[in-house]
C-alpha positions in Angstrom: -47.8 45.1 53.8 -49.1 43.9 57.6 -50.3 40.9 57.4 -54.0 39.2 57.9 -56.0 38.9 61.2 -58.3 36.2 61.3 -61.2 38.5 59.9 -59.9 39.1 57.2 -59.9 35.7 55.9 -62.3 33.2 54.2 -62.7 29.6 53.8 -61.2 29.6 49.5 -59.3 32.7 49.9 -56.1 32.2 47.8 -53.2 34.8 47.9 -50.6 34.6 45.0 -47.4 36.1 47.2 -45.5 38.9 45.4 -41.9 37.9 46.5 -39.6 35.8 45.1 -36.4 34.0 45.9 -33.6 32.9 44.0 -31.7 29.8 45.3 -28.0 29.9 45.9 -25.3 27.7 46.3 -24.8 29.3 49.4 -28.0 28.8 50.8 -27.7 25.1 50.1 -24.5 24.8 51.7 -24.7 27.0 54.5 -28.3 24.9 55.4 -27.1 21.5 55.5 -24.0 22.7 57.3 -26.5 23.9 59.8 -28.4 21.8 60.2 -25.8 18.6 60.2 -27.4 17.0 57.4 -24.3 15.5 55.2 -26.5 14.1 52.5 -24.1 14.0 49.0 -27.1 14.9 47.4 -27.2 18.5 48.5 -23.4 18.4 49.5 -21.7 16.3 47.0 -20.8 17.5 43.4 -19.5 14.7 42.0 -22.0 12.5 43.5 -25.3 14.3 42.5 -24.0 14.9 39.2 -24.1 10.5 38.8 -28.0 10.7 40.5 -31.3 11.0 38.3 -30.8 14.9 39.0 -27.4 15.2 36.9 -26.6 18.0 40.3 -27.0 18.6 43.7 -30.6 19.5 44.8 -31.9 22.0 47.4 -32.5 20.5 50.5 -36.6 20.3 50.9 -36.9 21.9 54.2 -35.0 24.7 53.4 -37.6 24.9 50.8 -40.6 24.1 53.8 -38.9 27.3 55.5 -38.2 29.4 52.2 -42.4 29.0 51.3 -43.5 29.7 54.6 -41.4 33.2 54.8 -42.6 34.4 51.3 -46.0 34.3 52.5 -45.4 35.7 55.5 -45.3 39.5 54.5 -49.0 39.3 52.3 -50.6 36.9 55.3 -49.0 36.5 58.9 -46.8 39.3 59.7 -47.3 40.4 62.8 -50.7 39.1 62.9 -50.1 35.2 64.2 -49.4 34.1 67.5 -48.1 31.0 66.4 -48.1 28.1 63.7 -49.7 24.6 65.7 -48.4 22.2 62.9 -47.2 21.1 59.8 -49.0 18.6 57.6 -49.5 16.6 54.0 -46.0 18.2 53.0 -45.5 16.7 49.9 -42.2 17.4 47.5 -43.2 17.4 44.5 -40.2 17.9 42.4 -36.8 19.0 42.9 -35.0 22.6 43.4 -32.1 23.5 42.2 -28.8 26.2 42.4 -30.7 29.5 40.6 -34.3 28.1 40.9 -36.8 31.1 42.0 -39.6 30.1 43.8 -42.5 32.0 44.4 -45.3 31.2 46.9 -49.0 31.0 46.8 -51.3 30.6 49.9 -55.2 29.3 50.1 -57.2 29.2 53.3 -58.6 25.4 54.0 -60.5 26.2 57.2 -61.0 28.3 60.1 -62.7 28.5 63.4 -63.1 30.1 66.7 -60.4 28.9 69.5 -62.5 27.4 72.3 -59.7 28.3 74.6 -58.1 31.7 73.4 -61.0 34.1 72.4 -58.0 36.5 71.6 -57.4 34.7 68.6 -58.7 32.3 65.8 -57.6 28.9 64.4 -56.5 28.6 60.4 -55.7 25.9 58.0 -53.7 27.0 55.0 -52.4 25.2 52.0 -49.0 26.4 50.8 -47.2 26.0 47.1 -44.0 26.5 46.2 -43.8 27.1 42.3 -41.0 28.0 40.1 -42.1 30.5 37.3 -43.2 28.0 34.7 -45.3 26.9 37.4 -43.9 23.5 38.5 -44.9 23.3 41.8 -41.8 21.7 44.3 -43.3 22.3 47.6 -47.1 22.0 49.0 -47.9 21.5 52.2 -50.5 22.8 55.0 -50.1 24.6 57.8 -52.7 25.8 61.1 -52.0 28.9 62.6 -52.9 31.0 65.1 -54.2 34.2 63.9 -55.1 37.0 66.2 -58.3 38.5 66.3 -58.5 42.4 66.3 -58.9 44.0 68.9 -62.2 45.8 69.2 
């Protein structure tokens, strides 16, 4: 499914994104390693298992990234020119090896660009949930959306 263009969104619109992803050890491991981050939380066996969290947690912005590419397919593929920020990312609770999170999407705001009339200017508010519905991630995000073209 293409994604949106900045018509085809409204201020409340929410968008309950049909993918889901199961998190792998792998995917923890390979991430930190990529990223340098040698945190024994996410890294260390024997030392998450003596935390609050009894085992190593999912690093968060592997989960940032994981939430923004489930919505992408249902809202911004192919259709955005480019995301302008980040903001308000809150984690709300942890993710673990075989949690699957699923991603939902509501549109904050959106207005005209004063200086690209090619495209239009989008707040969204993301949410990362597992399937009981315990949210981990939330954040929002302003994008660039492209208009169509006439």
């Amino acid at each position: 499914m293409p994604g949106k263009y900045f018509e085809d969104l409204e201020v409340g619109m929410k968008i309950k994104h049909s993918n889901g992803r199961t998190l792998t050890e792998m995917d923890n491991v390979l991430f930190s390693t990529l990223t340098m981050n040698t945190q024994p939380l996410h890294c260390n066996e024997d030392f998450a298992r003596k935390t609050q969290f009894g085992q190593r947690v999912i690093s968060g912005i592997f989960v940032l990234g994981l939430v923004t590419g489930l919505s992408s397919s249902e809202l911004t593929e192919g259709t955005v020119l480019a995301t302008i920020g980040y903001d308000r990312v809150i984690s709300r609770n942890p993710a673990f090896h075989g949690d699957t999170i699923y991603a939902e999407s509501e549109v904050l705001e959106k207005h005209e660009s004063k200086s690209r009339p090619e495209v239009g200017i989008v707040r969204l508010k993301h949410w990362g949930r597992k399937p009981d519905g315990i949210v981990v991630i939330e954040f929002e995000r302003t994008v660039m959306f492209l208009k169509r073209k006439d």
